[in-house]
C-alpha positions in Angstrom: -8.0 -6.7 19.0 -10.0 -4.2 17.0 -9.8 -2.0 19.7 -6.2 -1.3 19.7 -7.0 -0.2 15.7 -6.1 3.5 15.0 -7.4 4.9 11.7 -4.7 7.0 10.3 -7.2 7.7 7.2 -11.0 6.3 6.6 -11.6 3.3 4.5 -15.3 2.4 3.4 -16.1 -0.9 1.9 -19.2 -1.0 -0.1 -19.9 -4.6 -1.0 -21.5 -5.1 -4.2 -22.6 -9.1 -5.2 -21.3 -9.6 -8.9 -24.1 -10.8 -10.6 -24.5 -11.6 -14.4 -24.5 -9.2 -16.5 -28.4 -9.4 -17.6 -29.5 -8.9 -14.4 -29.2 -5.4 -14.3 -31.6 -3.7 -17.5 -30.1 -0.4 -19.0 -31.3 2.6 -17.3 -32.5 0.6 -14.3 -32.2 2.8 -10.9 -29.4 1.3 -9.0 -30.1 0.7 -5.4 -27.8 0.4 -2.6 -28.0 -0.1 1.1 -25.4 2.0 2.8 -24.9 0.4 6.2 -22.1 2.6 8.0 -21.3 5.5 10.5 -20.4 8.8 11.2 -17.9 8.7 8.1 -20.5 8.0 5.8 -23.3 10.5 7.4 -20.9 13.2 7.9 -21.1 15.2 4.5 -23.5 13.7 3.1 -21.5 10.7 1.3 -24.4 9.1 -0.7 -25.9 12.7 -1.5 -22.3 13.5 -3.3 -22.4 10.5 -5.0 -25.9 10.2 -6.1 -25.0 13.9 -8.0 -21.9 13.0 -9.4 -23.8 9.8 -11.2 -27.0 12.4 -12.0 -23.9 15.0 -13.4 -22.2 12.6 -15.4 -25.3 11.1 -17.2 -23.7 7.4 -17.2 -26.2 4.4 -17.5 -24.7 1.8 -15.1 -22.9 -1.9 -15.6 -22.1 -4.1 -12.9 0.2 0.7 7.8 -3.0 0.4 9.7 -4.4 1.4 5.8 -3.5 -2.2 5.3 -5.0 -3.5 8.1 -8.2 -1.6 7.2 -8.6 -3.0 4.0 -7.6 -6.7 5.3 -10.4 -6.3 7.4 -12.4 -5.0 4.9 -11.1 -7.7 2.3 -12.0 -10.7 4.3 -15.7 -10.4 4.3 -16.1 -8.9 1.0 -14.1 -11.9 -0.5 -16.2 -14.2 1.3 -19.4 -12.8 -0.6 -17.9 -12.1 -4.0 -18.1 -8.4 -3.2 -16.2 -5.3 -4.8 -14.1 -2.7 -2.4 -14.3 0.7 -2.9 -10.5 2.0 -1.2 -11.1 5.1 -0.3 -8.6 5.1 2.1 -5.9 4.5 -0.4 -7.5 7.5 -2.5 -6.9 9.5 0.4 -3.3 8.1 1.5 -2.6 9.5 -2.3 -3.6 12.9 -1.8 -1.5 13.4 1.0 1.1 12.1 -0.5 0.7 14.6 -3.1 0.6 17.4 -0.5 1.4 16.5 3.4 -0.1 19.7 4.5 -3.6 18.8 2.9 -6.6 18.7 5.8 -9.1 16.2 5.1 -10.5 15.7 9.0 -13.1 18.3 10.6 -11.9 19.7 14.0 -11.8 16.6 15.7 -9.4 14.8 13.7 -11.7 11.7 13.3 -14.4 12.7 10.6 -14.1 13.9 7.3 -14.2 17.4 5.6 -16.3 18.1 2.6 -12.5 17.4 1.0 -12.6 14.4 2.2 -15.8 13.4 1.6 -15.3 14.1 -1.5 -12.4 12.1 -2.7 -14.4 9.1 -1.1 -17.5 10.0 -3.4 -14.7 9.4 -6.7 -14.3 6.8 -5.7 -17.5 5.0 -5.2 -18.9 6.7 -7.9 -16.0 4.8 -9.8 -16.4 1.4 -8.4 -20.4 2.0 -9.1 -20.0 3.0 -12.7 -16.5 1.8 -13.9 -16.4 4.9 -15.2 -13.2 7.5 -14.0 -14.4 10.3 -12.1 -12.0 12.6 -13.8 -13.7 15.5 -15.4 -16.9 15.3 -13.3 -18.2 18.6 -11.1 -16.6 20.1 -8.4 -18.9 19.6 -5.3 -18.6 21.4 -1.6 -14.8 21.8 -2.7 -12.3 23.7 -4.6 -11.7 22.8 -8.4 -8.5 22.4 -7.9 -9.3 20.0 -4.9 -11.8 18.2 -7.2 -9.1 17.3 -9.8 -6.8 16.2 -7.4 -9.5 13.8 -5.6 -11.0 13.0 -9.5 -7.3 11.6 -9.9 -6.5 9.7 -6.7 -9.3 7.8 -6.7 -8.9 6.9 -10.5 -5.3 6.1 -10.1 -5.6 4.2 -6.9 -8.3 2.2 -8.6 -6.6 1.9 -11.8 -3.4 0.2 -9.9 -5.7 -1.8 -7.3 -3.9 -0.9 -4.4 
């Protein structure tokens, strides 16, 4: 059934175990085990995010879209575990502009655009801190704001 899937846009889960509060010191490195594919490698992802966090200075404190993050959903539900949507981050930037690219050549993997706007998100969802405001990486400034404020809106709605 999976098979007949077509990804229209990407959607990465990162599953993060809520834990108490105390459990985490101030200042303590935060470590995370990215388990994914070609949309995560391509770019870079956890590169971008890591310098977003070391830019912002921030301490840390714990259609077939749908589908995607169903799927997604399921599992991270069944572990207590935190989504980071950044399919629906995307999904808002080309709603903003319907001409935007976000896919390399071969209409499967991300550009450093896309990358990007996946990046504010995580970096979001890591720090539950908006990503509006923070450097422009690998992409326009004008792209930057524009990613900065999908992935803070579609997180702030829950979508």
């Amino acid at each position: 059934m999976l098979h007949n899937l077509r990804v229209l846009a990407p959607a990465i889960a990162l599953l993060l175990p809520h834990a108490a509060p105390r459990a985490h010191m101030a200042g303590a490195p935060l470590r995370i085990l990215w388990v994914g594919n070609s949309y995560t490698y391509v770019n870079d992802l956890p590169k971008i995010i890591t310098q977003l966090a070391e830019s912002s200075k921030v301490d840390r404190r714990p259609a077939a879209e749908d589908t995607i993050v169903a799927a997604y959903g399921a599992p991270g539900n069944a572990v207590h575990a935190q989504l980071a949507l950044a399919g629906r981050a995307w999904m808002d930037v080309i709603a903003q502009d319907p001409a935007v690219e976000l896919y390399q050549n071969d209409g499967s993997h991300p550009d450093p655009q896309g990358s990007y706007i996946a990046a504010c998100v995580f970096y979001e969802v890591l720090f539950d801190r908006s990503p509006v405001g923070l450097p422009a990486l690998g992409v326009t400034r004008a792209e930057a704001r524009r990613a900065q404020q999908a992935a803070h809106k579609v997180l702030a709605l829950g979508k």
